[in-house]
N, CA and C atoms of all chains as a GROMACS GRO file, in nm:
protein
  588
    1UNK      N    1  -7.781   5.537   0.993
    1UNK     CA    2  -7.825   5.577   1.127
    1UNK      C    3  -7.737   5.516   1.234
    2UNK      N    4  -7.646   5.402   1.210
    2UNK     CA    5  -7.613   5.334   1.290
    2UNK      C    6  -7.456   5.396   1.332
    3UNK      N    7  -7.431   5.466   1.231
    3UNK     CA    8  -7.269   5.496   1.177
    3UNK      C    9  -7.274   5.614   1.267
    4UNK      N   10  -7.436   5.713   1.253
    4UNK     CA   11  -7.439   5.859   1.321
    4UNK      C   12  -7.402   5.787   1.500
    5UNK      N   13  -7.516   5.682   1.554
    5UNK     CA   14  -7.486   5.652   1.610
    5UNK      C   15  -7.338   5.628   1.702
    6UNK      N   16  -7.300   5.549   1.646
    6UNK     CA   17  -7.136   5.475   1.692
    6UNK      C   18  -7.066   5.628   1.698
    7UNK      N   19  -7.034   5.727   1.631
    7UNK     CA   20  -6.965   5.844   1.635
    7UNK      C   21  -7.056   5.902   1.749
    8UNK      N   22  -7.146   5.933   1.770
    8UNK     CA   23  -7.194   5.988   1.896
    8UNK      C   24  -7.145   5.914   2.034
    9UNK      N   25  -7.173   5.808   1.998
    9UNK     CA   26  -7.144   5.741   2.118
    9UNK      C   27  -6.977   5.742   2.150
   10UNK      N   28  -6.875   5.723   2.088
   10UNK     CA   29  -6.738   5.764   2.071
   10UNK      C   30  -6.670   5.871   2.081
   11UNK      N   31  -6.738   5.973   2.077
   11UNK     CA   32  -6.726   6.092   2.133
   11UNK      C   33  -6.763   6.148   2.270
   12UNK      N   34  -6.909   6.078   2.280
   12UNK     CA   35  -6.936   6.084   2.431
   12UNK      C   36  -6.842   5.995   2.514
   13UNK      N   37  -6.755   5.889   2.495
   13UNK     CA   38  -6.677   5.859   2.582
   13UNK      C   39  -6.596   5.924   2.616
   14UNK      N   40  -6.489   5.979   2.507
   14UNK     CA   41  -6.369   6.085   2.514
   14UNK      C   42  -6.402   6.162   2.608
   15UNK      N   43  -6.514   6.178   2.584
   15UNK     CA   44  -6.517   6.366   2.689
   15UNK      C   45  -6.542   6.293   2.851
   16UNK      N   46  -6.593   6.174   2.865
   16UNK     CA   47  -6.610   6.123   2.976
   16UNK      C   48  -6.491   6.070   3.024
   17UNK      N   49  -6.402   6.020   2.931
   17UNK     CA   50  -6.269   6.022   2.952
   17UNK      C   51  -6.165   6.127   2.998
   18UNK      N   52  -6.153   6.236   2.927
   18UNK     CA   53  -6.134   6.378   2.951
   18UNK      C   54  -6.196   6.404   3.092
   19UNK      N   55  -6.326   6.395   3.178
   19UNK     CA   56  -6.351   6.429   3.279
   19UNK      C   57  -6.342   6.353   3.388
   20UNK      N   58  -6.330   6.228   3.397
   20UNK     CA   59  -6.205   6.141   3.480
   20UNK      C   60  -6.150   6.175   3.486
   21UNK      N   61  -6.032   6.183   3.425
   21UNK     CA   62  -5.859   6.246   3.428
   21UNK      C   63  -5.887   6.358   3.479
   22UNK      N   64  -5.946   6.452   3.455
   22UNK     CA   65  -5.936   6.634   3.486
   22UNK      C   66  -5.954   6.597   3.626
   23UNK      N   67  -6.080   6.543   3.655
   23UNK     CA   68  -6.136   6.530   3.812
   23UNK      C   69  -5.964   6.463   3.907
   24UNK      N   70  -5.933   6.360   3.831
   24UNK     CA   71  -5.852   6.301   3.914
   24UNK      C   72  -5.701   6.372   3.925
   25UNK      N   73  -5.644   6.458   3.829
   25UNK     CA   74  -5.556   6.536   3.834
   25UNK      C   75  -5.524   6.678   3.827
   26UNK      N   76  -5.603   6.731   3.819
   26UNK     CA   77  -5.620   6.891   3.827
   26UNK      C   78  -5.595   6.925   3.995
   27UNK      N   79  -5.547   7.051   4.008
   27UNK     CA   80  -5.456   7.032   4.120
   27UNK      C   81  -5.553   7.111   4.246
   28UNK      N   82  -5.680   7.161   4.204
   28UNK     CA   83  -5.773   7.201   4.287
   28UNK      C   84  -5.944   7.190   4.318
   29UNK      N   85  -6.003   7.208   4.408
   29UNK     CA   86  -6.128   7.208   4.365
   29UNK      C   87  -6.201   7.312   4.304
   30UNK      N   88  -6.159   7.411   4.257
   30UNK     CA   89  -6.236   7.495   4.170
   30UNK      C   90  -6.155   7.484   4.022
   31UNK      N   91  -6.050   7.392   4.006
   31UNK     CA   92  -6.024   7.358   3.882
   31UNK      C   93  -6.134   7.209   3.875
   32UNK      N   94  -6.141   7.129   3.947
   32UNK     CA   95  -6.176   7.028   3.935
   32UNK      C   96  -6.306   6.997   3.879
   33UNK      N   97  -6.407   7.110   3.962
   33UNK     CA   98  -6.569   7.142   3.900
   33UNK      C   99  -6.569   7.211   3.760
   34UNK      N  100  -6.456   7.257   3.703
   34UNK     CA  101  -6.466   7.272   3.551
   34UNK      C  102  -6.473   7.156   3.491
   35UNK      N  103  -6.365   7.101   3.506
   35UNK     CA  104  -6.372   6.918   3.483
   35UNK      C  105  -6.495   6.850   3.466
   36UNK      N  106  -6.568   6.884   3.566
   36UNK     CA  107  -6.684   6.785   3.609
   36UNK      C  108  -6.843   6.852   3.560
   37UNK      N  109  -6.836   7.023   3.549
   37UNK     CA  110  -6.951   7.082   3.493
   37UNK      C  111  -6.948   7.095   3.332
   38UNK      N  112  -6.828   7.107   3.284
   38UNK     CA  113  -6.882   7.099   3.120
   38UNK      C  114  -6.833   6.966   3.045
   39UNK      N  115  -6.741   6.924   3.091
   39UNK     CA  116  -6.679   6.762   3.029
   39UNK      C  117  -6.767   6.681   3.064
   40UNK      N  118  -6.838   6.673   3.125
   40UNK     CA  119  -6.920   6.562   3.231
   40UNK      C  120  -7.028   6.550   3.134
   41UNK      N  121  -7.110   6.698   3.161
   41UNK     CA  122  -7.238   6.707   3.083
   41UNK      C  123  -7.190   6.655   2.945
   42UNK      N  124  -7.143   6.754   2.855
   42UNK     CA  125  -7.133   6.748   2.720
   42UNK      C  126  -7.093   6.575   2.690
   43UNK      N  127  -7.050   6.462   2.746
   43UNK     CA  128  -6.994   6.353   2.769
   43UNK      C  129  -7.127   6.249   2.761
   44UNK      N  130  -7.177   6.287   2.901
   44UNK     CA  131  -7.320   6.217   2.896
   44UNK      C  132  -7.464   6.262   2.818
   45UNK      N  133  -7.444   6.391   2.742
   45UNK     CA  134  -7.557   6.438   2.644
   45UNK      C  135  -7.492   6.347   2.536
   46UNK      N  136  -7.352   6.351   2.461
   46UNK     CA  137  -7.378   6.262   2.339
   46UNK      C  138  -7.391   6.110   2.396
   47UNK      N  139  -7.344   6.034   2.490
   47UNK     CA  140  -7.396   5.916   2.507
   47UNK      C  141  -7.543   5.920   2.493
   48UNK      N  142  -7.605   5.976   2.571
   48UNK     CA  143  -7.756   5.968   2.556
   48UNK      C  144  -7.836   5.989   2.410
   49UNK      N  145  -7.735   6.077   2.359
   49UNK     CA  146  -7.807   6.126   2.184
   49UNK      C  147  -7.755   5.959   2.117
   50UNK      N  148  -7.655   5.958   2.124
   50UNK     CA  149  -7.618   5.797   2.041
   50UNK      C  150  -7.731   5.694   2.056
   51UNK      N  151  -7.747   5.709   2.172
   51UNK     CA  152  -7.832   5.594   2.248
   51UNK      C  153  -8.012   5.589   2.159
   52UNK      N  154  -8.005   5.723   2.214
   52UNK     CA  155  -8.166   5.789   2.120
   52UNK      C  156  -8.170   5.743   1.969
   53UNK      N  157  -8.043   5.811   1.943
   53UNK     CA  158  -8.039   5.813   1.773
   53UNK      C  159  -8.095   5.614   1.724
   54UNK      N  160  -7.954   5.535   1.832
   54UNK     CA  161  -7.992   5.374   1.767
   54UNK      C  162  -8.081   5.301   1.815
   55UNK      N  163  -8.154   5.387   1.907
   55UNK     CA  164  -8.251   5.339   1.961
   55UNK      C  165  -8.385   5.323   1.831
   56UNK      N  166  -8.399   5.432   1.789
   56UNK     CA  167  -8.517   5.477   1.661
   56UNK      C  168  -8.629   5.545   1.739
   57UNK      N  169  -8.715   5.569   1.621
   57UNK     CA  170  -8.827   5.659   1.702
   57UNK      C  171  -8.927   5.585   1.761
   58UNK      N  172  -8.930   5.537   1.918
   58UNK     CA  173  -9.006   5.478   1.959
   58UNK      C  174  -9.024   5.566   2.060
   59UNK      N  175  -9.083   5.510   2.224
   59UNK     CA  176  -9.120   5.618   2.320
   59UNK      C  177  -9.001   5.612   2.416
   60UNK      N  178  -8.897   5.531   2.434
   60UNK     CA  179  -8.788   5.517   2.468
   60UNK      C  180  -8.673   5.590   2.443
   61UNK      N  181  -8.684   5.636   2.291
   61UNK     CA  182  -8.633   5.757   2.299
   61UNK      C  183  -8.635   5.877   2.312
   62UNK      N  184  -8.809   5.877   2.361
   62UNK     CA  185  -8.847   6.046   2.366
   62UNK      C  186  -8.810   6.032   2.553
   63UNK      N  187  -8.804   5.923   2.636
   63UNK     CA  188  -8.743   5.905   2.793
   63UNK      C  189  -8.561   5.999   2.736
   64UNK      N  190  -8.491   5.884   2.657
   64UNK     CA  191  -8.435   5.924   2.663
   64UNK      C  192  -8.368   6.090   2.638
   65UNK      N  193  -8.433   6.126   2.538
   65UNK     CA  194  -8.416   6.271   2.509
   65UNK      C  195  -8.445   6.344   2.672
   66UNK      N  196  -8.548   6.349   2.690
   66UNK     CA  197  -8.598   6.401   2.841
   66UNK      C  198  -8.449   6.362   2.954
   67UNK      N  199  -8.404   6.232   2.923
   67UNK     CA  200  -8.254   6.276   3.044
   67UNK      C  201  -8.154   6.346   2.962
   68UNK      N  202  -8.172   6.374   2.860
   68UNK     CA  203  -8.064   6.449   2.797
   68UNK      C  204  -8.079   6.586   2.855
   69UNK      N  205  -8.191   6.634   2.831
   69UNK     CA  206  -8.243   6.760   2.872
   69UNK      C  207  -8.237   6.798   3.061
   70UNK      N  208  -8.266   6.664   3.111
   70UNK     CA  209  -8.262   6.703   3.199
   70UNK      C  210  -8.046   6.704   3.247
   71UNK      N  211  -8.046   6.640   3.201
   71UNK     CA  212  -7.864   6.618   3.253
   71UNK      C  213  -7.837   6.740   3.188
   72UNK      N  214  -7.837   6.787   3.109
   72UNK     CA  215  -7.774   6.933   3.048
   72UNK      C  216  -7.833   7.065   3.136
   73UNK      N  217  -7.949   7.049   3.206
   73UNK     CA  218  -8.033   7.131   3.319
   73UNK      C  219  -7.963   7.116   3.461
   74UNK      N  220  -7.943   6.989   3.495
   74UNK     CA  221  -7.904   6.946   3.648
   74UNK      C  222  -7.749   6.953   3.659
   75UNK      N  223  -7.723   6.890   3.580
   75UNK     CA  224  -7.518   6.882   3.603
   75UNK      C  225  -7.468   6.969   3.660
   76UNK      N  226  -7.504   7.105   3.553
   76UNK     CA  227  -7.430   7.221   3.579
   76UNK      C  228  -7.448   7.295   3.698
   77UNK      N  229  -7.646   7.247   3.746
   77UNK     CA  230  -7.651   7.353   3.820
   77UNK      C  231  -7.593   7.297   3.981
   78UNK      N  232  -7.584   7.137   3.974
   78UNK     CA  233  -7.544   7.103   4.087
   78UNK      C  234  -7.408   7.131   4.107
   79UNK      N  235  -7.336   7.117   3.959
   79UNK     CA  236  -7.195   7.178   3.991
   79UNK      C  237  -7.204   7.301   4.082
   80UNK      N  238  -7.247   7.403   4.019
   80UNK     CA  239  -7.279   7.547   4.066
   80UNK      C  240  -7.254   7.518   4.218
   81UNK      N  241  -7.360   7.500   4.236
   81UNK     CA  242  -7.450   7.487   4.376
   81UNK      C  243  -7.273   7.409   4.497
   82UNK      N  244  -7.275   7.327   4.399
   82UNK     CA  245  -7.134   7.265   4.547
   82UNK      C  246  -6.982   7.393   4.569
   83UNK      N  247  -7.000   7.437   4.399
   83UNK     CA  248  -6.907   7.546   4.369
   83UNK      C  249  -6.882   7.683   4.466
   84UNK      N  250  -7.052   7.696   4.518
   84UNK     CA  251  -7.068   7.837   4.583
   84UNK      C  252  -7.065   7.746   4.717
   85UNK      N  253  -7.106   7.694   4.768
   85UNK     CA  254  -7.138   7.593   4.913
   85UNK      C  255  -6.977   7.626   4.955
   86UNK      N  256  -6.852   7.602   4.851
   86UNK     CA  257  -6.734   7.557   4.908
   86UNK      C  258  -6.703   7.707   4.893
   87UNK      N  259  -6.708   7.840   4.818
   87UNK     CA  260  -6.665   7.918   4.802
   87UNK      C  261  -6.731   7.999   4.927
   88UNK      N  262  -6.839   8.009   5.008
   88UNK     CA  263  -6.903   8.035   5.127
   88UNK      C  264  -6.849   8.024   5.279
   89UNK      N  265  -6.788   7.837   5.237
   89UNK     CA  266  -6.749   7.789   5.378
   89UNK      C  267  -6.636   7.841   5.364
   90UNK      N  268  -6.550   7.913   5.275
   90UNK     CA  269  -6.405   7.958   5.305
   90UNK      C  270  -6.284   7.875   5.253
   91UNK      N  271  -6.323   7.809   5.170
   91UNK     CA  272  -6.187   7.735   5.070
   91UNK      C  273  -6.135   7.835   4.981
   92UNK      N  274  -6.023   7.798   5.032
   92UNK     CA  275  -5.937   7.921   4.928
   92UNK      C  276  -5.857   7.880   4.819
   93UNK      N  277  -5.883   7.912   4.735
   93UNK     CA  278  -5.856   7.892   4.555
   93UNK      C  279  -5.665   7.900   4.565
   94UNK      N  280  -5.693   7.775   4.443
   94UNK     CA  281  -5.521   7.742   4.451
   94UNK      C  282  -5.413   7.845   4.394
   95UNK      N  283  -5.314   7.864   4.425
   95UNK     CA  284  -5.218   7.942   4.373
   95UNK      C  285  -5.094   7.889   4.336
   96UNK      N  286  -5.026   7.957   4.266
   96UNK     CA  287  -4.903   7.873   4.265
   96UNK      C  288  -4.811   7.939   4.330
   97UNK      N  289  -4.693   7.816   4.365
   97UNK     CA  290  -4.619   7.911   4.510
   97UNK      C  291  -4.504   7.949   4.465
   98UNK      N  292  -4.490   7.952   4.352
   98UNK     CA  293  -4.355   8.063   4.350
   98UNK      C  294  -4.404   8.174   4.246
   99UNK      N  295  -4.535   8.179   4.287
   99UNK     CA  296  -4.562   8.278   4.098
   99UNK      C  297  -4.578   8.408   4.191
  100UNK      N  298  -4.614   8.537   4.154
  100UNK     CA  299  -4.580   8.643   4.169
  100UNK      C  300  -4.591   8.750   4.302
  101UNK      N  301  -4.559   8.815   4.297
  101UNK     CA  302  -4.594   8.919   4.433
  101UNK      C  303  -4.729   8.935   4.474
  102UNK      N  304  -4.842   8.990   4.361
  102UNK     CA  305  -4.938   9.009   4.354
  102UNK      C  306  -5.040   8.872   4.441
  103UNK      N  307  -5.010   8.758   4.384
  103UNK     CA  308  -5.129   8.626   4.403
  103UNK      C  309  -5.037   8.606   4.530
  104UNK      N  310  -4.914   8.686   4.624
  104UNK     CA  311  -4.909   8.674   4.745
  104UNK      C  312  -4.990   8.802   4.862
  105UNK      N  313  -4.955   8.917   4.817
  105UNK     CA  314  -5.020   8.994   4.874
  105UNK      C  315  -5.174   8.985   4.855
  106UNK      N  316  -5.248   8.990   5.015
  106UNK     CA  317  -5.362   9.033   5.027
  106UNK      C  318  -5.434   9.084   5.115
  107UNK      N  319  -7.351   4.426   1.722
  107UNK     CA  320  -7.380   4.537   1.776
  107UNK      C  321  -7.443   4.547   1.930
  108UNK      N  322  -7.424   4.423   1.986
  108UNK     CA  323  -7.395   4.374   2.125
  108UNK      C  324  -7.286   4.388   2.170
  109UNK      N  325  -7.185   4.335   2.106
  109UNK     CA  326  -7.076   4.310   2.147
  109UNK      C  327  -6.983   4.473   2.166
  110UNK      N  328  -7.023   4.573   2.091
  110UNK     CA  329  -7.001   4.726   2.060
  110UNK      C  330  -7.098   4.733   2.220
  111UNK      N  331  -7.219   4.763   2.226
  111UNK     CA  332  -7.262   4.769   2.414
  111UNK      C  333  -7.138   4.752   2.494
  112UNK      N  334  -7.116   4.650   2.502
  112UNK     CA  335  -7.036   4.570   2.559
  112UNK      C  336  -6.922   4.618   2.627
  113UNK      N  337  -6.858   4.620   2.495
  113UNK     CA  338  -6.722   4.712   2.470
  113UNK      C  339  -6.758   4.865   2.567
  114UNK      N  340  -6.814   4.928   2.533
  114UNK     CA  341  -6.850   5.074   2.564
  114UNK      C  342  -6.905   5.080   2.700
  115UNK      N  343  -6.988   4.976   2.765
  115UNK     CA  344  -7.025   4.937   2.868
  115UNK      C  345  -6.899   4.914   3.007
  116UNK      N  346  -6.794   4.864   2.897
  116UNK     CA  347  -6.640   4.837   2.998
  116UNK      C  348  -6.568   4.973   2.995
  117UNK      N  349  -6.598   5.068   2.914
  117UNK     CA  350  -6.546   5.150   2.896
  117UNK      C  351  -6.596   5.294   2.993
  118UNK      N  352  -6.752   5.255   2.988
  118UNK     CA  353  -6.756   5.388   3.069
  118UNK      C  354  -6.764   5.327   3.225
  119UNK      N  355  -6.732   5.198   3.240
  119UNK     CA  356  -6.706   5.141   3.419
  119UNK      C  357  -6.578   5.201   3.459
  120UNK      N  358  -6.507   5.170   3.350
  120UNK     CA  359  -6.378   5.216   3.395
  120UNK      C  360  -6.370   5.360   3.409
  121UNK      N  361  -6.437   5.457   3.346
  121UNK     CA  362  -6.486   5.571   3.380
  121UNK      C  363  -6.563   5.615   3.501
  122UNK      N  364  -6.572   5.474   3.557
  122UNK     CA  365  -6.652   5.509   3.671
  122UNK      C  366  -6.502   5.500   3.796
  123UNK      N  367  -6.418   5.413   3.769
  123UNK     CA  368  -6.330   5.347   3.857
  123UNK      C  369  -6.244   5.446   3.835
  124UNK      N  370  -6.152   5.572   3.824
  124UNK     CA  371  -6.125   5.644   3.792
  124UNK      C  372  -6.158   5.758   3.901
  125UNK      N  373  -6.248   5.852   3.911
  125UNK     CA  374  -6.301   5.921   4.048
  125UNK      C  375  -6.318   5.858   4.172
  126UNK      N  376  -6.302   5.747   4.140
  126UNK     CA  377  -6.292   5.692   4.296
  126UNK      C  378  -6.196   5.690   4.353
  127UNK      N  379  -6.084   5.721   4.297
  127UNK     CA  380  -5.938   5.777   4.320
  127UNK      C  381  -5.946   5.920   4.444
  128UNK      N  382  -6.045   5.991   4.371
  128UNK     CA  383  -6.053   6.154   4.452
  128UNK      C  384  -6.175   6.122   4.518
  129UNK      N  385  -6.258   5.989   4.553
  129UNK     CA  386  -6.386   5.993   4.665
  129UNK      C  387  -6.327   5.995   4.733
  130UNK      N  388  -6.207   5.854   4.772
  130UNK     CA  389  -6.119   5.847   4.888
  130UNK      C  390  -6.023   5.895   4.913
  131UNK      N  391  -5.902   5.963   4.838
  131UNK     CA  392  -5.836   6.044   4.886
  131UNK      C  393  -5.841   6.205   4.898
  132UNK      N  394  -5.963   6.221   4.836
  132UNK     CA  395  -5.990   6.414   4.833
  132UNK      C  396  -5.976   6.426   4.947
  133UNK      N  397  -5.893   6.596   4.918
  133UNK     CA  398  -5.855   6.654   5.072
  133UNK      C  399  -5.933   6.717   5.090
  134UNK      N  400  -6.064   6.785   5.046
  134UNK     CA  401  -6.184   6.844   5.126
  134UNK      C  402  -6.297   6.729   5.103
  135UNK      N  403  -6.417   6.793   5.175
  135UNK     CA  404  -6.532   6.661   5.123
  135UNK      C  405  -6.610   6.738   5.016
  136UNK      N  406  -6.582   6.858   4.960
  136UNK     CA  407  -6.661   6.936   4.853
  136UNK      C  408  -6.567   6.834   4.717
  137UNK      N  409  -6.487   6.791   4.672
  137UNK     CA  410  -6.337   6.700   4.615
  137UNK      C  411  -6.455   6.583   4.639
  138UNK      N  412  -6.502   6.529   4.709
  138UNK     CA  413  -6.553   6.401   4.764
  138UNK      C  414  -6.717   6.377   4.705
  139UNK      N  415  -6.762   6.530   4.715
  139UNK     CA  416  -6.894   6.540   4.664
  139UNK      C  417  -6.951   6.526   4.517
  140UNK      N  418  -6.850   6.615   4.466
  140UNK     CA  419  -6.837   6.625   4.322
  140UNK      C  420  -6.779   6.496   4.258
  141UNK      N  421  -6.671   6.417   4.293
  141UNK     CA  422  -6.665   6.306   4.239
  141UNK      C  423  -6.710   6.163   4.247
  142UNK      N  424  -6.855   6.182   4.343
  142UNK     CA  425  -6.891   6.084   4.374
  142UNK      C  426  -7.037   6.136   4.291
  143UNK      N  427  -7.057   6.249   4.273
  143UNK     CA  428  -7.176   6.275   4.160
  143UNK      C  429  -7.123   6.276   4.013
  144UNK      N  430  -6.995   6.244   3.962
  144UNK     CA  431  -6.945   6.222   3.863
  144UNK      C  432  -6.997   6.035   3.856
  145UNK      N  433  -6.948   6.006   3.959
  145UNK     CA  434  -7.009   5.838   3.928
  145UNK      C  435  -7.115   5.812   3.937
  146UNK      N  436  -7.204   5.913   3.982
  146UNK     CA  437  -7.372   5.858   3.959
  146UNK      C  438  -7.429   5.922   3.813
  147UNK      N  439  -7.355   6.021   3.773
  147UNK     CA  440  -7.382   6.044   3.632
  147UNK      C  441  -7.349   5.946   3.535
  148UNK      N  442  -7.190   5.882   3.563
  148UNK     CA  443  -7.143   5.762   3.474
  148UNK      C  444  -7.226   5.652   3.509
  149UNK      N  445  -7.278   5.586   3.654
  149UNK     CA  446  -7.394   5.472   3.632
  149UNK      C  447  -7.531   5.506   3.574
  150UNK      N  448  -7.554   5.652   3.550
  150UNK     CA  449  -7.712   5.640   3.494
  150UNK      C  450  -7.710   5.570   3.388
  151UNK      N  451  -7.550   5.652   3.299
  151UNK     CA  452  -7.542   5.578   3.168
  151UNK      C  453  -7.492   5.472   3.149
  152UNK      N  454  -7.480   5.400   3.262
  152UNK     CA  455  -7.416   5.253   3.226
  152UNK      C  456  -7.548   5.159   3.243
  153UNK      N  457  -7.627   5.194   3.359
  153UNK     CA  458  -7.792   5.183   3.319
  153UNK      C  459  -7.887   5.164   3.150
  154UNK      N  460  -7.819   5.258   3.140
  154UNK     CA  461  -7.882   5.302   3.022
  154UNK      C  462  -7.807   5.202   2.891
  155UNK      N  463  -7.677   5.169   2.919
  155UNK     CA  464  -7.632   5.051   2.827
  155UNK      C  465  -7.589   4.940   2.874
  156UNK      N  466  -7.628   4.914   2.984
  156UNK     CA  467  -7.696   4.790   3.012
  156UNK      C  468  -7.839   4.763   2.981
  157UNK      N  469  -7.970   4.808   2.978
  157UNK     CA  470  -8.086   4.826   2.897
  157UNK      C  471  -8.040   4.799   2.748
  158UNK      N  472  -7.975   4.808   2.672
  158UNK     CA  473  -7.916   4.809   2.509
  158UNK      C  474  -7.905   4.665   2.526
  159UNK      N  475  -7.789   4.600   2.622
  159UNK     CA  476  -7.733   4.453   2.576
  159UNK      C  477  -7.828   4.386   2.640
  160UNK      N  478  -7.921   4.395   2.712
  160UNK     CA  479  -8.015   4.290   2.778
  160UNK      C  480  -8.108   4.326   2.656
  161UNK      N  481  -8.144   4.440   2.603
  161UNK     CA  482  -8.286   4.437   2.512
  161UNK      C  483  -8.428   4.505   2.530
  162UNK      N  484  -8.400   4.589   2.690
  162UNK     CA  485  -8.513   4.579   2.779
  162UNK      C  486  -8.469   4.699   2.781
  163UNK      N  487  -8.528   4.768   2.724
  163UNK     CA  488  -8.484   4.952   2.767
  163UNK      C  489  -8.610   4.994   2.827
  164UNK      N  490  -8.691   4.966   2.729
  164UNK     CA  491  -8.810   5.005   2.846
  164UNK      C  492  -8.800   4.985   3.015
  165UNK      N  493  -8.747   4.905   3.041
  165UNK     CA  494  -8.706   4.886   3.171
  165UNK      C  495  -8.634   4.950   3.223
  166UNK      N  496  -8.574   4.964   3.186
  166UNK     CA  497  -8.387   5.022   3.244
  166UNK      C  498  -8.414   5.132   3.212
  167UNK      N  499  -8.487   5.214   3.089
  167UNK     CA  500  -8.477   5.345   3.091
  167UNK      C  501  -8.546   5.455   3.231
  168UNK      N  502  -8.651   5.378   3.303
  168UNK     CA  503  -8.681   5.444   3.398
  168UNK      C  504  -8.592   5.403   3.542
  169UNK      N  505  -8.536   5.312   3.543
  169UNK     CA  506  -8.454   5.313   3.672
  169UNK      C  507  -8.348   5.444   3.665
  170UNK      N  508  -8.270   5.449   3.540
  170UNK     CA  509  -8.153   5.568   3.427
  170UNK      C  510  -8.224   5.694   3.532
  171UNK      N  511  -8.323   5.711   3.483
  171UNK     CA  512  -8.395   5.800   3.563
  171UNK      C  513  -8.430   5.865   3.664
  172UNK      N  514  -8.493   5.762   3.726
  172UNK     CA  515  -8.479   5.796   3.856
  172UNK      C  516  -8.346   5.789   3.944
  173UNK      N  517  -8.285   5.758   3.845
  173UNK     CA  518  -8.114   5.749   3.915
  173UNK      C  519  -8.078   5.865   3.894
  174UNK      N  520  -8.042   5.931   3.778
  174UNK     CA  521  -8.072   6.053   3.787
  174UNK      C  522  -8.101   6.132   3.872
  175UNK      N  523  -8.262   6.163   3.910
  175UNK     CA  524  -8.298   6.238   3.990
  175UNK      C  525  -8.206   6.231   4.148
  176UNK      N  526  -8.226   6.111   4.152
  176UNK     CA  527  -8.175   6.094   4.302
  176UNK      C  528  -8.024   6.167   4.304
  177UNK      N  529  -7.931   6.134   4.182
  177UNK     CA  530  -7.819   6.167   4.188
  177UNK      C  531  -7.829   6.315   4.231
  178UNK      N  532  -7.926   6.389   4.158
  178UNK     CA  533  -7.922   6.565   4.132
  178UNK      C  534  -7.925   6.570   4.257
  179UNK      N  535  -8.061   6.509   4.365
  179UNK     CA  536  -8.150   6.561   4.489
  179UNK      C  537  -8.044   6.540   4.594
  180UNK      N  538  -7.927   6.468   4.574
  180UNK     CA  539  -7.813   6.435   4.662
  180UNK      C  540  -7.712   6.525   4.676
  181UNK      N  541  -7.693   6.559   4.579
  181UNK     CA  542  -7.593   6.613   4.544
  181UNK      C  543  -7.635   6.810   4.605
  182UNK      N  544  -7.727   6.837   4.529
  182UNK     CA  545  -7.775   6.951   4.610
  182UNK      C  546  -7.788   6.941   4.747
  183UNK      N  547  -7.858   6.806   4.803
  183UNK     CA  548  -7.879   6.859   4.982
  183UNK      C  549  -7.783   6.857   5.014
  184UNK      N  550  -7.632   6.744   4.948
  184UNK     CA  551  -7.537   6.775   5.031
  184UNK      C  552  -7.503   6.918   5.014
  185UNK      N  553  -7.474   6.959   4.928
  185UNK     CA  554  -7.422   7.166   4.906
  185UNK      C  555  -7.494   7.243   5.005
  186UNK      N  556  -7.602   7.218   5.059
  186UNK     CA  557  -7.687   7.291   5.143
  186UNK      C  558  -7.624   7.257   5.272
  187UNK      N  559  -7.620   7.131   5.308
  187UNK     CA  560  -7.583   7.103   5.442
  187UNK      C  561  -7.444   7.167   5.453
  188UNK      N  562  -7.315   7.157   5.370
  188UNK     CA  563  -7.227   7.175   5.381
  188UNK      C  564  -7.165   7.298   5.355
  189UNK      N  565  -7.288   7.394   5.300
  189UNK     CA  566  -7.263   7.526   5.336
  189UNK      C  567  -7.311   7.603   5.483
  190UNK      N  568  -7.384   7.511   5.568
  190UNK     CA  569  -7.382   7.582   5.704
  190UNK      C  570  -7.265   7.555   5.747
  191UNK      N  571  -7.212   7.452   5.725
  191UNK     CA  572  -7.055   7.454   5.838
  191UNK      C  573  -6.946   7.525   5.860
  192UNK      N  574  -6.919   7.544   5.916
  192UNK     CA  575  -6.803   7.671   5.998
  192UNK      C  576  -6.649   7.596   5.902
  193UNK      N  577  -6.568   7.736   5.879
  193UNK     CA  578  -6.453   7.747   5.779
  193UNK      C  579  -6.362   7.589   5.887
  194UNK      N  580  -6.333   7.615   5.975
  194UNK     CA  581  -6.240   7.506   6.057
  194UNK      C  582  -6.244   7.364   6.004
  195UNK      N  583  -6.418   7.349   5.994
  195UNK     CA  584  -6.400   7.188   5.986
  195UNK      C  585  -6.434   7.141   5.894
  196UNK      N  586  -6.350   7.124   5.780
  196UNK     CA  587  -6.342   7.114   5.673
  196UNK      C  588  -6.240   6.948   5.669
   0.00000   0.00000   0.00000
């Protein structure tokens, strides 16, 4: 149980690792909320499952399951939610500046 | 299997120290929003293993929590507020 553990938990870092870096180098903000809506979640659901798993079956881990559930519910949708907020106020999505005719004309 | 907390505990801080790179230099504040709700997601769970190396989860698991919530309820009002504002002032 302890072994399932440690691999959950080691995996949930990577991806939390993975969504640092993305956040901090990806070259826009609608690249950046990819970063942060599925690396993020999927990152902090296995920390929390590791946690559950070496925790054992007490009532501490049925809390914890419940933030699992809820972080896999909320993350995304707050991502969402800032995603459309910025796509509303008029931020305009990155391009690259020497790439084609088309992503210049509009 | 303290000392593994521990370890993993330094590991996801530094996961926290990391976006704070794009709180303060993001060039919009939507850049600012999102990576400052990236670090309240990384302290729920550092909450949450800090509760492991003290022993006391029962404790710590409801602060995790309500940290949580607060993180979500923040993070949404800001998207609300910051979708009334006019394209300019950004």
């Amino acid at each position: 149980m302890t072994v399932l553990a440690i691999i959950l938990l080691v995996c949930g870092v990577f991806f939390l690792t993975v969504s640092s870096i993305g956040v901090v180098r990806l070259p826009d903000f609608y690249t950046r909320i990819h970063a942060v809506g599925k690396s993020e979640t999927l990152g902090a659901m296995l920390v929390l499952a590791g946690l559950a798993v070496y925790n054992g079956f007490e009532i501490s881990s049925g809390k914890l399951v419940i933030m699992l559930v809820f972080v896999f519910v909320a993350n995304p949708t707050a991502t969402h939610a800032i995603g459309r907020a910025a796509l509303r106020s008029g931020l305009q999505p990155w391009v690259r500046k020497t790439g084609k005719k088309s992503a210049q004309e509009k | 299997m303290n000392l593994s907390f521990l370890v993993l505990s330094i590991f996801v801080a530094l996961m926290i120290v990391l976006p704070l790179y794009r709180v303060v230099v993001g060039p919009t504040a939507f850049d600012r929003v999102i990576a400052a709700g990236l670090i309240g997601t990384n302290g729920m769970l550092l909450l949450a293993i800090i509760g492991f190396i003290y022993e006391r989860i029962d404790m710590f698991i409801d602060l995790a929590m309500v940290y949580a919530l607060l993180n979500f309820v923040g993070t949404i009002a800001t998207g609300k507020y910051l979708e009334r504002r006019r394209e300019g002032s950004l």
